[in-house]
N, C-alpha and C positions, 0 to 999 in steps of 0.2 A: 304190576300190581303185587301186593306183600301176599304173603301165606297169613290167612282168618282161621282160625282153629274154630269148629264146629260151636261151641259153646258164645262165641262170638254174633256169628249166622243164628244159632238159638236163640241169643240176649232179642232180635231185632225180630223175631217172629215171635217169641213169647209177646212183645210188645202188642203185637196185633193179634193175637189170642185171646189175650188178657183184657183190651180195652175195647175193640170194637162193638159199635151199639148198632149203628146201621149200615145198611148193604143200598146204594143209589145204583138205578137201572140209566143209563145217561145215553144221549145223543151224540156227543163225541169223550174224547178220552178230556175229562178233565185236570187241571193243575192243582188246584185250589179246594178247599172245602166250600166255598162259595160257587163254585163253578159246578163240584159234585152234588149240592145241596139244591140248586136253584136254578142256575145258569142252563146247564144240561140235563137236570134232573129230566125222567119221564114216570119217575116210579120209586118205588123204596119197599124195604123188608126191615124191620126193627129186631133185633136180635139172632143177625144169622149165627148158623153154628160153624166155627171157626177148629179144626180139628189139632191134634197133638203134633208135634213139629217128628220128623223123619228123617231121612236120608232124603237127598231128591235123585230122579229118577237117573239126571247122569250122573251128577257132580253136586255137592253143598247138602243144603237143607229145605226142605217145604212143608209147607202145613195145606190141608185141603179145607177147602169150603164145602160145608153139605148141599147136595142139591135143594133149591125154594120150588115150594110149588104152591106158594100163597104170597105172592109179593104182589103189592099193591099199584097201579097203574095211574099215574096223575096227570098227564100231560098224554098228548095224542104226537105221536112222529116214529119213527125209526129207532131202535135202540140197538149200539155199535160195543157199548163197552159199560163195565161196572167200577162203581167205586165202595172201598171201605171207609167207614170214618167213625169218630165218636167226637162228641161235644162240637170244638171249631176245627176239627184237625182231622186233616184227608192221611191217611193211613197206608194206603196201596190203590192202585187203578190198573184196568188192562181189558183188554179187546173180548170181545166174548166170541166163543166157538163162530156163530154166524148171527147175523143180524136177524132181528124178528121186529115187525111193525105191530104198536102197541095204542090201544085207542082208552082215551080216562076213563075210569070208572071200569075197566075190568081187571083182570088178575095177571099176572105171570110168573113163568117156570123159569128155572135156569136148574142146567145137569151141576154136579158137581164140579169145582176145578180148583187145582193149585197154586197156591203163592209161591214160585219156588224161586232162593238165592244161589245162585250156582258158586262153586269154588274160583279162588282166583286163579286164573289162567297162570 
């Protein structure tokens, strides 16, 4: 893999800073914004807060998501993993700390966590 000069890794996390509108609470790890939105959906948070880009913790770049402690519950199952998106475009996804069982019509928490690009190897 080539050498990404930081501001490269930045271009592609500014991107998800910058546009993100919603946070999906999903059933499995989804592909697609259709899959994020609908498919797997269990839940959603409409404007999470999406933090300033950094170093990451080994190598590259990250930005950190704020913890939600008001995301809304639509769907009754298991929730495995989150997705970012705006408009029709799925943005980033990945597994959450541990899974929590989620029933419609109540609320859910998620702690804070990172998007992080690591450097090319």
């Amino acid at each position: 893999m080539a050498f990404l000069n930081d501001a490269v890794l930045d271009a592609a996390l500014d991107e998800i800073i910058d546009n993100v509108t919603t946070l999906y609470l999903c059933s499995s790890e989804p592909g697609t914004y259709a899959e994020a939105s609908s498919t797997y959906a269990l839940g959603s948070r409409a404007t999470p807060t999406v933090g300033t880009k950094a170093d990451g913790d080994s190598s590259g770049r990250k930005c950190t998501v704020s913890a939600i402690s008001d995301g809304t519950v639509s769907g009754t199952g298991t929730a495995s993993h989150w997705a970012l998106t705006s408009g029709s475009v799925l943005y980033a996804a990945g597994s959450l700390t541990s899974t929590q069982s989620v029933t419609s019509g109540n609320t859910f928490t998620l702690t804070a966590f990172d998007i992080e690009i690591p450097d090319a190897a």
